[in-house]
N, C-alpha and C positions, 0 to 999 in steps of 0.2 A: 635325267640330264647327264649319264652317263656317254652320251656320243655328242660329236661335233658333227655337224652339215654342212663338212665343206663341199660336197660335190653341188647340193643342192643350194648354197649358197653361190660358189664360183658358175654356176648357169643361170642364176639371178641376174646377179650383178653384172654378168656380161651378154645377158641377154637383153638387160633393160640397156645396157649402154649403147644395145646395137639398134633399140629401138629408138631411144633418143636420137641417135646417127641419122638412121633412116625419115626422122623426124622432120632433121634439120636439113636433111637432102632434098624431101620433097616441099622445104619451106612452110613448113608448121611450128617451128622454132627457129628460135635464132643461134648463128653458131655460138653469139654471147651467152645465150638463154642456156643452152648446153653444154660449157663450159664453168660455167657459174652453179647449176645445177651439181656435177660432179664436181666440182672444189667443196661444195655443202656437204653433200655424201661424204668427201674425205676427212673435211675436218669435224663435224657427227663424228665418222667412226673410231678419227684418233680423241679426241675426246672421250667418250664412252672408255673408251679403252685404255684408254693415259690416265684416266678420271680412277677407274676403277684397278688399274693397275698399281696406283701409290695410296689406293686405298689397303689394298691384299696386302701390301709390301709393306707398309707400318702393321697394319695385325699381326703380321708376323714375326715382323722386329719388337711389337711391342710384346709376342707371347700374347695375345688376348683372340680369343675364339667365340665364335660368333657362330648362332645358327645355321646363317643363309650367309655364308663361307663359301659353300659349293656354286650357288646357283651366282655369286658373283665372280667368280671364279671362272665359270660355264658363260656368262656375259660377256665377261672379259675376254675371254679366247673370241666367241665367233664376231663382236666388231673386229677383232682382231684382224683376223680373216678378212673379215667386209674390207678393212683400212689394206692390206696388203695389197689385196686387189685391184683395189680403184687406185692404191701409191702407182701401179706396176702400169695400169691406164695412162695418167701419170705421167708417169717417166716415158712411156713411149711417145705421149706428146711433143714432151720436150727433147726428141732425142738429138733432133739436130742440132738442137741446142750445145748439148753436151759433144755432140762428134764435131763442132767446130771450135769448141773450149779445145779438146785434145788432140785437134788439129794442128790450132794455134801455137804449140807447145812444141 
């Protein structure tokens, strides 16, 4: 557990995003179906990660050590990852969103 897979994670997750796309394009899902999907993906992988991140961060603070330290630790990082990803999906969805917020202004 000494390395992170983010290459092979980042071709995952946007491989699978492009297959769900492709999905919804030839009408085998619905675009609700596949935005609902990837909102679950996100909040999984901040979960897992938020979860096990203010788990690390009291052992820490509390000084207490724990066997499987690492392998939580090594969890925590690649949802990490996963949640980056699918945030960064995401955000390019909403981007118009956001450039008529900073328009407005």
């Amino acid at each position: 557990m000494n390395n992170y897979y983010f290459l092979i994670l980042f071709f995952l997750v946007f491989d699978f995003y492009f297959l769900s796309n492709y999905l919804v394009k030839i009408k085998k899902i619905s675009l609700i179906t596949h935005r609902r999907l990837w909102n679950v993906i996100l909040l999984i992988s901040f979960l897992v990660s938020g979860i096990l991140g203010l788990i690390l961060a009291a052992l820490i603070s509390l000084k207490i050590s724990v066997l499987w330290y690492q392998s939580m630790l090594w969890i925590h990082v690649e949802f990490g990852i996963v949640m980056a990803l699918v945030a960064i999906i995401h955000a390019l969805w909403h981007l118009p969103y956001y450039i008529s917020i900073l328009k407005k202004k």
